[in-house]
DSSP file (Angstrom, degrees, kcal/mol; ACC not computed):
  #  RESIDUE AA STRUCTURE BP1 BP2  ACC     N-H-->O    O-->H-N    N-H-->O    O-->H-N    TCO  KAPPA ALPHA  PHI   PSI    X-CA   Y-CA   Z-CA
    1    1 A X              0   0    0      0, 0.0     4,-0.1     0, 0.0     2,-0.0   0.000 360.0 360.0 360.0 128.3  -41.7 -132.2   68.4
    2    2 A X        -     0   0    0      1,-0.1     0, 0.0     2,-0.0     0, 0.0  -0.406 360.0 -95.8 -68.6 152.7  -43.9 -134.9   70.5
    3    3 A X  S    S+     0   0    0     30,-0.1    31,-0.7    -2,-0.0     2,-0.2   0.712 103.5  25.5   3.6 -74.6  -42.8 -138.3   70.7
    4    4 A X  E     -a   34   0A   0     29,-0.1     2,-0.3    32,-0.0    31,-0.2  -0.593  68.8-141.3-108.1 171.3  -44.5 -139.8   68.3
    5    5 A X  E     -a   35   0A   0     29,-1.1    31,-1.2    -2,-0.2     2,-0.3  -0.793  25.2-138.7-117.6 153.5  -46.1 -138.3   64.7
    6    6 A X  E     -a   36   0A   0     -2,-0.3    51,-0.9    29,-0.2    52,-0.3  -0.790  18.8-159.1-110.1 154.7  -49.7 -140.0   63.9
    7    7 A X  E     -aB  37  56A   0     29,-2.2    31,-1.3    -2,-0.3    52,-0.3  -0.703   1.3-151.0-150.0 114.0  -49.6 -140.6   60.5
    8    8 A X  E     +ac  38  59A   0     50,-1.0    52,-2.4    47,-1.0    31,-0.2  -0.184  21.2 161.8-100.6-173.0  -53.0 -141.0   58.8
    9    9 A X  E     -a   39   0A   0     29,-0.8    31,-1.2    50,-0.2     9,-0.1  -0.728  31.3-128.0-179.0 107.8  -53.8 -143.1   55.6
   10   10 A X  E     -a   40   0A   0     50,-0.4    31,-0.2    29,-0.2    50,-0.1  -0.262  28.3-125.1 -56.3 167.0  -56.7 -144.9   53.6
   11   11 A X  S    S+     0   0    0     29,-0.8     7,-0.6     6,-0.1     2,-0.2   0.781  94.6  31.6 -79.9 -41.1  -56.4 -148.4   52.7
   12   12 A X  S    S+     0   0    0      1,-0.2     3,-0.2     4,-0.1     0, 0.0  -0.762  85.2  64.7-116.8 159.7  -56.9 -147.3   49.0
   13   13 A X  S    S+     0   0    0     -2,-0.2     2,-0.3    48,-0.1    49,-0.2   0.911  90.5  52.8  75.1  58.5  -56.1 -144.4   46.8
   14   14 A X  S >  S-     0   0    0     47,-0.2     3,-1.1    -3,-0.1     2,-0.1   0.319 111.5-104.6 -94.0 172.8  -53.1 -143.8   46.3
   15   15 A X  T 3  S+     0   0    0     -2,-0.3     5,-0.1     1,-0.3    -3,-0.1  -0.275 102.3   9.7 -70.7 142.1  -52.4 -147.1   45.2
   16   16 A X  T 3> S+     0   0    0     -2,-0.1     4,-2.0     3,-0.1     3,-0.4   0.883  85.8 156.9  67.2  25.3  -50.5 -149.3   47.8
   17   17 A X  H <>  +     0   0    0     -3,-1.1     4,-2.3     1,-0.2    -6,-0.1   0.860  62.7  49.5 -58.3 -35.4  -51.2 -146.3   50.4
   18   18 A X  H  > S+     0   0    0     -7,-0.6     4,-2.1     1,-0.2    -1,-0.2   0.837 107.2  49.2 -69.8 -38.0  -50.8 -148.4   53.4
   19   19 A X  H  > S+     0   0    0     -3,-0.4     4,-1.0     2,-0.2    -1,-0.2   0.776 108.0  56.6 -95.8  -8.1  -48.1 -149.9   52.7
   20   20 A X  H  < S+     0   0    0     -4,-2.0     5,-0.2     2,-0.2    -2,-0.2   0.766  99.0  60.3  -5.5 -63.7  -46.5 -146.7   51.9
   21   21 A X  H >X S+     0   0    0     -4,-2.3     3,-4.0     1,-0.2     4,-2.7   0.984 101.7  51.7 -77.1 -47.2  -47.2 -145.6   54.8
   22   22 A X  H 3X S+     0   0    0     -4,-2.1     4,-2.2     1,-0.4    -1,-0.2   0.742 109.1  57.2 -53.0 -20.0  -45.2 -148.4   56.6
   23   23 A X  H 3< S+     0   0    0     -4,-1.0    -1,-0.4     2,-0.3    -2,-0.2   0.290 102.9  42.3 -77.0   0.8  -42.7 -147.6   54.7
   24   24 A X  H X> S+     0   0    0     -3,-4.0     4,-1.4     3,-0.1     3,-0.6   0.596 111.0  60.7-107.0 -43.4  -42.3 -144.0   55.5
   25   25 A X  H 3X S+     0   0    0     -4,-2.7     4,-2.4     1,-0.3    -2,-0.3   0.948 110.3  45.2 -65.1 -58.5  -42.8 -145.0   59.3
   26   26 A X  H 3X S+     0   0    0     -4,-2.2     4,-1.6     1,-0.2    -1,-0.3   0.797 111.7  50.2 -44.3 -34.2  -39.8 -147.1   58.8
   27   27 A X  H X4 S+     0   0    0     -3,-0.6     3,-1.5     2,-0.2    -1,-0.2   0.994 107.7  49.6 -41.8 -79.9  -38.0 -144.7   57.1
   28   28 A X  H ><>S+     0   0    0     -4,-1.4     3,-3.8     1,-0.2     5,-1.2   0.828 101.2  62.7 -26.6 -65.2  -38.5 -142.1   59.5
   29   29 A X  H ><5S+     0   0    0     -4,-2.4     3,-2.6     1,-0.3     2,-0.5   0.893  94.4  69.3 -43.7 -56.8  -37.3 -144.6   63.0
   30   30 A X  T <<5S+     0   0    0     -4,-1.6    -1,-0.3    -3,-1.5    -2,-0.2   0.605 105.4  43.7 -68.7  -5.2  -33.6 -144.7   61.1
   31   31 A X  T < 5S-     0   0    0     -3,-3.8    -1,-0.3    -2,-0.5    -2,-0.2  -0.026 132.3 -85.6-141.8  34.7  -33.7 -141.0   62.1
   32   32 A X  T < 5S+     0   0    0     -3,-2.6     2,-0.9    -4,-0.2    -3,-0.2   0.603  87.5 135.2  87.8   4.5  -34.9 -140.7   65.6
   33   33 A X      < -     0   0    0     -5,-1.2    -1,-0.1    -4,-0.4    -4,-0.1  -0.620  41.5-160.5-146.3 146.4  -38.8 -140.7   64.4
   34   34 A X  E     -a    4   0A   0     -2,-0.9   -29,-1.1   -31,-0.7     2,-0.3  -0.121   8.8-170.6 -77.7 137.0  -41.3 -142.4   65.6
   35   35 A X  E     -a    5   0A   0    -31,-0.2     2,-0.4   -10,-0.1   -29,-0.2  -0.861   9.0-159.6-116.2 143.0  -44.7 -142.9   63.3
   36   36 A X  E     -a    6   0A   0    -31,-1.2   -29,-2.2    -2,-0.3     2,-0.2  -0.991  25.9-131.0-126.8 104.4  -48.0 -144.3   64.6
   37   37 A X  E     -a    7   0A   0     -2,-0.4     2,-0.4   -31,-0.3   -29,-0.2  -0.370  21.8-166.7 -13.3 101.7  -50.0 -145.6   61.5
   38   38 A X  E     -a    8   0A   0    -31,-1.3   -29,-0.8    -2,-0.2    -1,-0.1  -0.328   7.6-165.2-121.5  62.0  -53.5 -144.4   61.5
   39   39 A X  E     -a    9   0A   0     -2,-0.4     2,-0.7   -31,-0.2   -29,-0.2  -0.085  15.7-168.0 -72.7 148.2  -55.7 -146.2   59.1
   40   40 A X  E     -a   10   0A   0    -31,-1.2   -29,-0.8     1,-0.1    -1,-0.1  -0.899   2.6-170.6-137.1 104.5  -59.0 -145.2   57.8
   41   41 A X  S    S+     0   0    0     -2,-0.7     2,-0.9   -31,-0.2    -1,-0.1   0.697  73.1  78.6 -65.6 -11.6  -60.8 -148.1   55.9
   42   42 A X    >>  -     0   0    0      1,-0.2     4,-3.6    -3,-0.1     3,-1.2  -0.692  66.3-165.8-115.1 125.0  -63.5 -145.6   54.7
   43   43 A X  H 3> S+     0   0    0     -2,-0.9     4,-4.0     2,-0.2     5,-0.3   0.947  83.6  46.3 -64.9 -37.5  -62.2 -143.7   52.0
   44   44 A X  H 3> S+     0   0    0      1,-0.2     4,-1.5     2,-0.2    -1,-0.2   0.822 115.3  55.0 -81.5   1.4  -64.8 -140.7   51.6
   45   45 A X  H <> S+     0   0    0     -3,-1.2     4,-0.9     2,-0.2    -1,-0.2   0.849 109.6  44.3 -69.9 -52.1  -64.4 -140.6   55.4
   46   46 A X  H >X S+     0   0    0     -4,-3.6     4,-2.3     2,-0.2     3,-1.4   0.956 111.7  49.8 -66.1 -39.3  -60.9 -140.3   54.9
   47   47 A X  H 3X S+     0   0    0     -4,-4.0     4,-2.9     1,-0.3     3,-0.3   0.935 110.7  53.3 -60.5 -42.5  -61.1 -137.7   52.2
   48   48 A X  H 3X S+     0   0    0     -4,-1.5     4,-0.9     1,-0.3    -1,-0.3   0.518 105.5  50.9 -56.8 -19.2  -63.5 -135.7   54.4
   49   49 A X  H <<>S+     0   0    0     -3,-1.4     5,-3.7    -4,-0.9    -1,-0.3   0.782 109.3  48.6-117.0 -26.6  -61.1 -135.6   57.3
   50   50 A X  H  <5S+     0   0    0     -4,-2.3     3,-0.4    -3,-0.3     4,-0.3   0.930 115.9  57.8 -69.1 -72.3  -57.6 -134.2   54.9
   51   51 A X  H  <5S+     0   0    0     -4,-2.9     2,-1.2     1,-0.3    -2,-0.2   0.664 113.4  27.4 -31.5 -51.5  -60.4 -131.8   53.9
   52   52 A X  T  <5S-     0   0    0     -4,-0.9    -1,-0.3    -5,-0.2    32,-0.1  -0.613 116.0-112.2-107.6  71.7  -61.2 -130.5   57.0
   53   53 A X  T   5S+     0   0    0     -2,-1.2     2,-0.4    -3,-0.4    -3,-0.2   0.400  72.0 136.1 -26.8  62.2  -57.5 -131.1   58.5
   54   54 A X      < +     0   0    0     -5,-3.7    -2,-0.1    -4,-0.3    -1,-0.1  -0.936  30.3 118.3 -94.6 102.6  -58.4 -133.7   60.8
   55   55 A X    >   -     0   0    0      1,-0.6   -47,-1.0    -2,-0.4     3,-0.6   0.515  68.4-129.5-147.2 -10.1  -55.2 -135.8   59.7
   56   56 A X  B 3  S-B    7   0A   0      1,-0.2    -1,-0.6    -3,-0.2     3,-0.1  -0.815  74.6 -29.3  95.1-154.9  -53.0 -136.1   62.9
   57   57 A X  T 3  S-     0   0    0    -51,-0.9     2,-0.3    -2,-0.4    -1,-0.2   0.716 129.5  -4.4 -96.4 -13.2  -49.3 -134.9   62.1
   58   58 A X    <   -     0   0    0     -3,-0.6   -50,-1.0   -52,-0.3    -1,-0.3  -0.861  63.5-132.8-170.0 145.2  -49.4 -136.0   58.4
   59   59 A X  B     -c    8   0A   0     -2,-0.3   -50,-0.2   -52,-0.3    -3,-0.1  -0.977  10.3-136.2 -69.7 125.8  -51.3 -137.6   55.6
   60   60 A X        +     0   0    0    -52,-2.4   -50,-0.4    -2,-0.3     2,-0.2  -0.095  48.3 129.6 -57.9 139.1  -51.2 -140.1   52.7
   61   61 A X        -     0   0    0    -52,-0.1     2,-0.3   -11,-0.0   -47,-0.2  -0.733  48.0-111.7-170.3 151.9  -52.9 -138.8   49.5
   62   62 A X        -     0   0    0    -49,-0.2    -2,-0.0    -2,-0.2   -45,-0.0  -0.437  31.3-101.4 -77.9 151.7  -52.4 -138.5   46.3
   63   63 A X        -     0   0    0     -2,-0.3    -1,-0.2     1,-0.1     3,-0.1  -0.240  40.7 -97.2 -61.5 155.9  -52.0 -135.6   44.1
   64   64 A X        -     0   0    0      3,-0.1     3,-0.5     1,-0.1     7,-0.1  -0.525  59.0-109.2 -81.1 156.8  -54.7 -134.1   41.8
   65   65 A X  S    S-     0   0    0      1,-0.2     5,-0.2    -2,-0.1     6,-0.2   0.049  82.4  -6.5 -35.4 142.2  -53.8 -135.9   37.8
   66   66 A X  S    S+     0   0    0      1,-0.2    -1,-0.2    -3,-0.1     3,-0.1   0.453 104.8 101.7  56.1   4.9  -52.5 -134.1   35.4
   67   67 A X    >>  +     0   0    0     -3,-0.5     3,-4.4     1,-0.2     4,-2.7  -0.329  33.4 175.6 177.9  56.5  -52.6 -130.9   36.5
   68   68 A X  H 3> S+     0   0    0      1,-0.3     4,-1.9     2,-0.2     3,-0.4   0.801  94.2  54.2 -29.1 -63.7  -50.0 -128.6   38.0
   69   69 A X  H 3> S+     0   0    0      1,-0.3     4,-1.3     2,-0.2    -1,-0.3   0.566 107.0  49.4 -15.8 -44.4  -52.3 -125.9   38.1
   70   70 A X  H <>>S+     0   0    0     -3,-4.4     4,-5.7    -5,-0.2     5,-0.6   0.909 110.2  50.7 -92.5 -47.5  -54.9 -127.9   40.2
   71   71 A X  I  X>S+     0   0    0     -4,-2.7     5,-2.3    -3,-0.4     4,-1.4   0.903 113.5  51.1 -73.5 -24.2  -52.1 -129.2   43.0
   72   72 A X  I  <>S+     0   0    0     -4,-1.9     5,-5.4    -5,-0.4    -1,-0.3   0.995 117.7  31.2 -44.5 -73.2  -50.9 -125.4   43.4
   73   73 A X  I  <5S+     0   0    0     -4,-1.3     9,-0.6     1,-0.2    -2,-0.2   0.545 123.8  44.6 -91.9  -7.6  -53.8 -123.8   44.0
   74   74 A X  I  <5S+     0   0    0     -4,-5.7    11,-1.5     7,-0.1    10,-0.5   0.730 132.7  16.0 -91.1 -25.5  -55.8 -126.7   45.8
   75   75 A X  I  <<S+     0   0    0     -4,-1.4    11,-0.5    -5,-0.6    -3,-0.2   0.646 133.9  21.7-121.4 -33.1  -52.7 -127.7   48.1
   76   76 A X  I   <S+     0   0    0     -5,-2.3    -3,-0.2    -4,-0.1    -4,-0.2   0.880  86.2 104.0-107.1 -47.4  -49.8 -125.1   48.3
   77   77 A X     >X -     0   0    0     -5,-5.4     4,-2.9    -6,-0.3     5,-0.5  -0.146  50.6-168.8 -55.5 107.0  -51.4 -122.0   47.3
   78   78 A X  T  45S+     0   0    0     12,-0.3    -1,-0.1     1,-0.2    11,-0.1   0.709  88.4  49.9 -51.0 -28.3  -51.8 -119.9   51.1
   79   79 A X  T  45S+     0   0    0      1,-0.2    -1,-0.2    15,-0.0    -2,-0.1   0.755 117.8  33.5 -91.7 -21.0  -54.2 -117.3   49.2
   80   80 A X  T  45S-     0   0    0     -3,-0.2    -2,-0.2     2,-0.1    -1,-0.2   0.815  89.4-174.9-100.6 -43.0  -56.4 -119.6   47.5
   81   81 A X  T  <5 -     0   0    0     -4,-2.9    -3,-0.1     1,-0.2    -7,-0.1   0.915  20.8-167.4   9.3  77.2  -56.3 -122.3   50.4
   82   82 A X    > < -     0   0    0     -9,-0.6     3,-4.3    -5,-0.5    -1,-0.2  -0.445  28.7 -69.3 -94.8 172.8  -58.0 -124.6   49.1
   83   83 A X  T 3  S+     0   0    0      1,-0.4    -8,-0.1    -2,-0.1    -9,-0.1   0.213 130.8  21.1 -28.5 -45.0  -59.8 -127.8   49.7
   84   84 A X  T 3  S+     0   0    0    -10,-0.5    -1,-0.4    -2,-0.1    -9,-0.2   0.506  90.3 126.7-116.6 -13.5  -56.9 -129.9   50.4
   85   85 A X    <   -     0   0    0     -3,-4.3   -32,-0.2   -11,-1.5   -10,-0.1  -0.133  51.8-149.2 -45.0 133.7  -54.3 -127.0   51.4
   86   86 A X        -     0   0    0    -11,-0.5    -1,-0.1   -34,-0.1   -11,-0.1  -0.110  41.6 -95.6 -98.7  31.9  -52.9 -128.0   54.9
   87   87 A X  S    S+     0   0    0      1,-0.2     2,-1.1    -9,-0.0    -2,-0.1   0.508  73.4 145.6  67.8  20.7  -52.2 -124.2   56.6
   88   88 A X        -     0   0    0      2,-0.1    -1,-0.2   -12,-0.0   -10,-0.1  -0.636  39.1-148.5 -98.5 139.3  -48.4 -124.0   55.6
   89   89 A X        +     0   0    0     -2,-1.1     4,-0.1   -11,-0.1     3,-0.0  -0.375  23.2 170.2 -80.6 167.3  -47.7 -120.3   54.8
   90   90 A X     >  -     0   0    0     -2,-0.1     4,-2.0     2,-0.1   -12,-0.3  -0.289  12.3-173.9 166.7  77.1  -45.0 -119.6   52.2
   91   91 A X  H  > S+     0   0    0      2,-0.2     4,-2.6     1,-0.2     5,-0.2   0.926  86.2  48.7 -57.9 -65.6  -44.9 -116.2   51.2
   92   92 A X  H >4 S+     0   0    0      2,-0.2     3,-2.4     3,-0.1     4,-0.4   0.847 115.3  42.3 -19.4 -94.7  -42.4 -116.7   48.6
   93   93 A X  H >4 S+     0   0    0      1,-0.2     3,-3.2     2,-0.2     5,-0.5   0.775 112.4  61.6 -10.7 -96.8  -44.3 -120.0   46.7
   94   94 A X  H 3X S+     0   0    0     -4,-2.0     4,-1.5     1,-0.3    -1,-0.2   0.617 112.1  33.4 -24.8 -54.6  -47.6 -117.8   47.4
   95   95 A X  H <X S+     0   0    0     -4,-2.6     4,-1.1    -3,-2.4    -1,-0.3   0.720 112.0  56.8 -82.7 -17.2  -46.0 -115.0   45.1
   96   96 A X  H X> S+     0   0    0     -3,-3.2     3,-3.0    -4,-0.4     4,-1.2   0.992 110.1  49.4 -48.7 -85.4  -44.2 -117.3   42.6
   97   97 A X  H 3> S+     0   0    0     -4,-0.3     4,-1.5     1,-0.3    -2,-0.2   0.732 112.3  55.2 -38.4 -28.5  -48.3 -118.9   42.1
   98   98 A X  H 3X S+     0   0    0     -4,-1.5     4,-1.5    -5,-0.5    -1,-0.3   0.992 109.7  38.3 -59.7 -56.7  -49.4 -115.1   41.6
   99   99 A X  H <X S+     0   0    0     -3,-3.0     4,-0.7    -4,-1.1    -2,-0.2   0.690 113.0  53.4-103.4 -21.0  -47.1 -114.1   38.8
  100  100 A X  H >< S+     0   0    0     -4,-1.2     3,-1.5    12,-0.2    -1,-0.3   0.959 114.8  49.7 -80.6 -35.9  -47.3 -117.5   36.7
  101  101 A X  H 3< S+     0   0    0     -4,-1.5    -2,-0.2     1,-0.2    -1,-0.2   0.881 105.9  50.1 -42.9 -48.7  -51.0 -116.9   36.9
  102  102 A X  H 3< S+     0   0    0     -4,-1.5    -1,-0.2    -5,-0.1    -2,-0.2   0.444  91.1 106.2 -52.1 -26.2  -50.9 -113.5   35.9
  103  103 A X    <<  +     0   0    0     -3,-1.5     3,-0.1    -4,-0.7    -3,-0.0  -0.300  39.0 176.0 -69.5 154.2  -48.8 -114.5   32.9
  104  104 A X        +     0   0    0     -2,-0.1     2,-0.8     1,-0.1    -1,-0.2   0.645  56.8  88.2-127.9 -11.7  -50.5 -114.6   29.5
  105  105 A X  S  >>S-     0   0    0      1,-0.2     4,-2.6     2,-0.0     5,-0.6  -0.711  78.4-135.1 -98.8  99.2  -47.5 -115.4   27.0
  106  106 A X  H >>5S+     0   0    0     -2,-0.8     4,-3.1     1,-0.2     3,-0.7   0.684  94.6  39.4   3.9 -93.9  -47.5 -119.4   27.0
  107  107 A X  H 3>5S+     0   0    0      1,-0.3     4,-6.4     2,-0.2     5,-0.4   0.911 115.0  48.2 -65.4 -33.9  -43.9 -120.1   27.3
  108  108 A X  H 3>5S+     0   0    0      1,-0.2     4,-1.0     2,-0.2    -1,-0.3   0.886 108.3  54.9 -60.9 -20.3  -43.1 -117.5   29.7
  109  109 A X  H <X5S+     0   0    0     -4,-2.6     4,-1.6    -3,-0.7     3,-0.5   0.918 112.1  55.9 -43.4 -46.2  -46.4 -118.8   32.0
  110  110 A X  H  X<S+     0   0    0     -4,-3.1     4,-2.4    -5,-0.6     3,-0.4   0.980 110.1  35.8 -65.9 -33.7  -44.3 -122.3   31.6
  111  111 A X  H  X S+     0   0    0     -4,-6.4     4,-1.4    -5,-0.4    -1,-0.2   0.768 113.0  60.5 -88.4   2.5  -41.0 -121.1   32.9
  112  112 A X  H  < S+     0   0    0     -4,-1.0    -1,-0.3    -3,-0.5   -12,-0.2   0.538 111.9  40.8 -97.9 -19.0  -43.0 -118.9   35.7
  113  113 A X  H >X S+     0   0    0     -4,-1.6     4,-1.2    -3,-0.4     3,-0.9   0.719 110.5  64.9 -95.0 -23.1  -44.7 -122.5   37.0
  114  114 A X  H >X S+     0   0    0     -4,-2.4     3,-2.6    -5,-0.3     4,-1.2   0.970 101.8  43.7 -19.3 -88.0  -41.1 -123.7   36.4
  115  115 A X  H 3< S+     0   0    0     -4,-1.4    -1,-0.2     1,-0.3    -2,-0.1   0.279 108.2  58.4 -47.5 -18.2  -40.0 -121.5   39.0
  116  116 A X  H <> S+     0   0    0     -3,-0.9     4,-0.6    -4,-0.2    -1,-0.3   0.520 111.2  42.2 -78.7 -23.2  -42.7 -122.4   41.2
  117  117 A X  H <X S+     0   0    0     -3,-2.6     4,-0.9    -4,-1.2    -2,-0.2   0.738 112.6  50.8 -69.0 -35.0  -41.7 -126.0   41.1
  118  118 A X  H  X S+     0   0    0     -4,-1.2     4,-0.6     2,-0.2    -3,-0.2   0.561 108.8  54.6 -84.7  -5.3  -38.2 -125.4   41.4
  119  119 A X  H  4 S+     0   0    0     -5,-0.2     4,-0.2     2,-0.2    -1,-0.2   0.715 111.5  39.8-113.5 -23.7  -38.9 -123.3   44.4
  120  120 A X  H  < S+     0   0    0     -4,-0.6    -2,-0.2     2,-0.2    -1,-0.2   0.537 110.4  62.4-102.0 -13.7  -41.0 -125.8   46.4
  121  121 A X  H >< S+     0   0    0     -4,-0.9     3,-0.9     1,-0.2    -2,-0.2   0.886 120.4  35.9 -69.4 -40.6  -38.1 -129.1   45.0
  122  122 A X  T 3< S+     0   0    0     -4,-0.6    -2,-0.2     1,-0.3    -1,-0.2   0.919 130.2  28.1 -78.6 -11.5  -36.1 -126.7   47.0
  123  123 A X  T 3  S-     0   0    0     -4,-0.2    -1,-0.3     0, 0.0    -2,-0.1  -0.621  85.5-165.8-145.0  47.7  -38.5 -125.5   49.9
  124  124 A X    <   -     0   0    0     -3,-0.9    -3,-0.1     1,-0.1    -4,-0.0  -0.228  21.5-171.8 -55.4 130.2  -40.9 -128.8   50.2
  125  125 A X  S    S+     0   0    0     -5,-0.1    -1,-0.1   -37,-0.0     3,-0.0   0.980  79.7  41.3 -70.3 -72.6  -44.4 -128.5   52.2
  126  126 A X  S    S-     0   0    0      1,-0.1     2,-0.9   -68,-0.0   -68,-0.0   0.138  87.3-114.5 -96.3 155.2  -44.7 -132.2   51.9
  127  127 A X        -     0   0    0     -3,-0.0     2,-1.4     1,-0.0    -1,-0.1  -0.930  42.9-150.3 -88.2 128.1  -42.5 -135.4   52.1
  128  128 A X        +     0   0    0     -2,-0.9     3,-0.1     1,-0.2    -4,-0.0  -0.808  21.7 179.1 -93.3 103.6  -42.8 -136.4   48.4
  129  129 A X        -     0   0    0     -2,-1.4     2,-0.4     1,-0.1    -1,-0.2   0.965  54.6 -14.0 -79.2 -74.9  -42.6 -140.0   48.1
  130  130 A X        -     0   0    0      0, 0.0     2,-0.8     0, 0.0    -1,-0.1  -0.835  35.8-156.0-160.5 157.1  -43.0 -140.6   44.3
  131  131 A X        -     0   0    0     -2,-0.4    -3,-0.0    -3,-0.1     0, 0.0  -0.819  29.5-127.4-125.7  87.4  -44.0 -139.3   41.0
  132  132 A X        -     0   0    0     -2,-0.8     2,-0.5     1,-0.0     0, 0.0  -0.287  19.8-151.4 -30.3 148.3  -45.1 -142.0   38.0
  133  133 A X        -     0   0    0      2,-0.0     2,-0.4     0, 0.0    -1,-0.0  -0.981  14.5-172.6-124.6 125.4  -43.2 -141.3   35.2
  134  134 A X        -     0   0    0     -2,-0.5     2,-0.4     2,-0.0    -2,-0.0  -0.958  10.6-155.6-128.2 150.3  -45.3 -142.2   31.8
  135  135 A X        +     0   0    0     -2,-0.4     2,-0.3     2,-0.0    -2,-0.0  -0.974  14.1 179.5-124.8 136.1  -43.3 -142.0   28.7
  136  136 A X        +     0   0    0     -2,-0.4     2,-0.5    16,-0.0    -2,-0.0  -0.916   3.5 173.3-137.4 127.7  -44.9 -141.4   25.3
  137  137 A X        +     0   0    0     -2,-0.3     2,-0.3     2,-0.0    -2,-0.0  -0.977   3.4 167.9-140.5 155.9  -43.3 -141.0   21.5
  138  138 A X        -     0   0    0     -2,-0.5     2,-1.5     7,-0.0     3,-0.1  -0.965  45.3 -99.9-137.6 141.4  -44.8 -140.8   18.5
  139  139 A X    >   -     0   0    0     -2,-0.3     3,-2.3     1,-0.1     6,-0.1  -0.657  27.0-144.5 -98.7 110.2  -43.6 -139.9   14.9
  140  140 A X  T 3  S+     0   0    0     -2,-1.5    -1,-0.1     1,-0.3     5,-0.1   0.620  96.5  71.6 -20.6 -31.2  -44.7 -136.0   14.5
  141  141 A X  T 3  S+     0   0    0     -3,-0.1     2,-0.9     2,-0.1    -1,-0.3   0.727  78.2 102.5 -88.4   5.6  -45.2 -137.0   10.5
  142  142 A X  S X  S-     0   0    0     -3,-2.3     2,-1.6     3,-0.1     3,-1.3  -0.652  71.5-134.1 -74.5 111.4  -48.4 -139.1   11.6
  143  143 A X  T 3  S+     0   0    0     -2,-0.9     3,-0.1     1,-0.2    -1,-0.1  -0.535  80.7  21.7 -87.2  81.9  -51.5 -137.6   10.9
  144  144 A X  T 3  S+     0   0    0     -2,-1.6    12,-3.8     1,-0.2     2,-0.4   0.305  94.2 100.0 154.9  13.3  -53.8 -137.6   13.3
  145  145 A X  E <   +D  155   0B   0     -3,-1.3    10,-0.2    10,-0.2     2,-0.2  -0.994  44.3 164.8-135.9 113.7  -52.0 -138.1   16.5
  146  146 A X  E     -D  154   0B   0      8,-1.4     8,-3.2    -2,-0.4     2,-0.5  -0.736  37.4-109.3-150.5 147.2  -51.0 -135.6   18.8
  147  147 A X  E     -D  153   0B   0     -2,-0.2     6,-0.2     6,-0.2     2,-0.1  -0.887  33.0-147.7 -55.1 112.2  -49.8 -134.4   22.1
  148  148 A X    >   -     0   0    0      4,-3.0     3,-2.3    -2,-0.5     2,-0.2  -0.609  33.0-100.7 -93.8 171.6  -52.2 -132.7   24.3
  149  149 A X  T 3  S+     0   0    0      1,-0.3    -1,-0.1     2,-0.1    -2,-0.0   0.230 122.6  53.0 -71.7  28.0  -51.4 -130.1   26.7
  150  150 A X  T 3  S-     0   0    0      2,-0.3    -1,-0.3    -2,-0.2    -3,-0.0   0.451 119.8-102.3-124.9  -6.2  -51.5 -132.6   29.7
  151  151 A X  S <  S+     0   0    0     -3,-2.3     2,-0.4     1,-0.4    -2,-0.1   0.410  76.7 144.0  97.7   4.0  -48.9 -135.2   27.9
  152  152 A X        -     0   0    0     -5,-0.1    -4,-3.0     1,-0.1    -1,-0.4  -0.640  57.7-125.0 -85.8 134.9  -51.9 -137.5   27.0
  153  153 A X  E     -D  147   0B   0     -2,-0.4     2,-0.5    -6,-0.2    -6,-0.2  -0.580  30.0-165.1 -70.1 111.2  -51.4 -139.2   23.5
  154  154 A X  E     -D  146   0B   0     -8,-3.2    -8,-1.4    -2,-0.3     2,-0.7  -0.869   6.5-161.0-120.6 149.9  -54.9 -138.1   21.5
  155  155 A X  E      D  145   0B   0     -2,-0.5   -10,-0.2   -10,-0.2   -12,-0.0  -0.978 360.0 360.0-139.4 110.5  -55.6 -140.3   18.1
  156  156 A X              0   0    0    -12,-3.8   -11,-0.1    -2,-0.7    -1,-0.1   0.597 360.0 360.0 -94.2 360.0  -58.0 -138.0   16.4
């Protein structure tokens, strides 16, 4: 491992990225490593450079909304590698993302992306700093007001 890790980061988007990022570079010294800050005020600059993995040893960004599916197969998935994937292989993960695709029965497709979740909490690509939590309840005898399949509250 070199000396130092570069560690780049937009100003905006995620929210509060920068200081984020000091905050992981702090982290990190309490355990022997050192982080060099790399900011990039122009954000489609920035996006353009995690696309094409110019990013230095790591890079802030947020995750796609909404949308296991999306962050899989744009960022972990080896076979798809897509836009924002960052070249780590993971044979396992890889075959996990196969078979939930491949599923056609609803729940079991949920507990087969389970198992792709559970497999990367155990077997992280990424440092995962944080996860919003949104909470929504509604009473079920209201008519016109619904869950959708992304957790968004729809008033029909």
């Amino acid at each position: 491992m070199p000396d130092q890790l570069i560690l780049k980061t937009p100003l905006v988007i995620p929210e509060r990225a920068e200081q984020v990022s000091k905050l992981i570079q702090q982290q990190l010294l309490r355990i022997g490593i050192n982080i060099v800050v790399d900011v990039e005020e122009d954000r489609p600059k920035y996006a353009q450079d995690v696309s094409n993995k110019k990013i230095g040893h790591m890079a802030m960004f947020d995750s796609s909304p909404l949308s296991t599916f999306r962050v899989l197969q744009e960022k972990i998935s080896g076979h798809t590698q897509g836009t924002w994937w960052q070249g780590v292989k993971d044979n396992t993960v890889d075959q996990l993302i196969k078979t939930a695709q491949q599923t056609l029965d609803i729940r079991e497709r949920t507990k087969a992306y389970n198992r792709c979740l559970a497999w990367l909490h155990d077997n992280p690509h990424w440092l995962y700093l944080y996860h919003p939590n949104k909470l929504y309840a509604y009473l079920p005898e209201i008519e016109g007001v619904h869950l959708d399949h992304a957790g968004l509250v729809r008033i029909e």
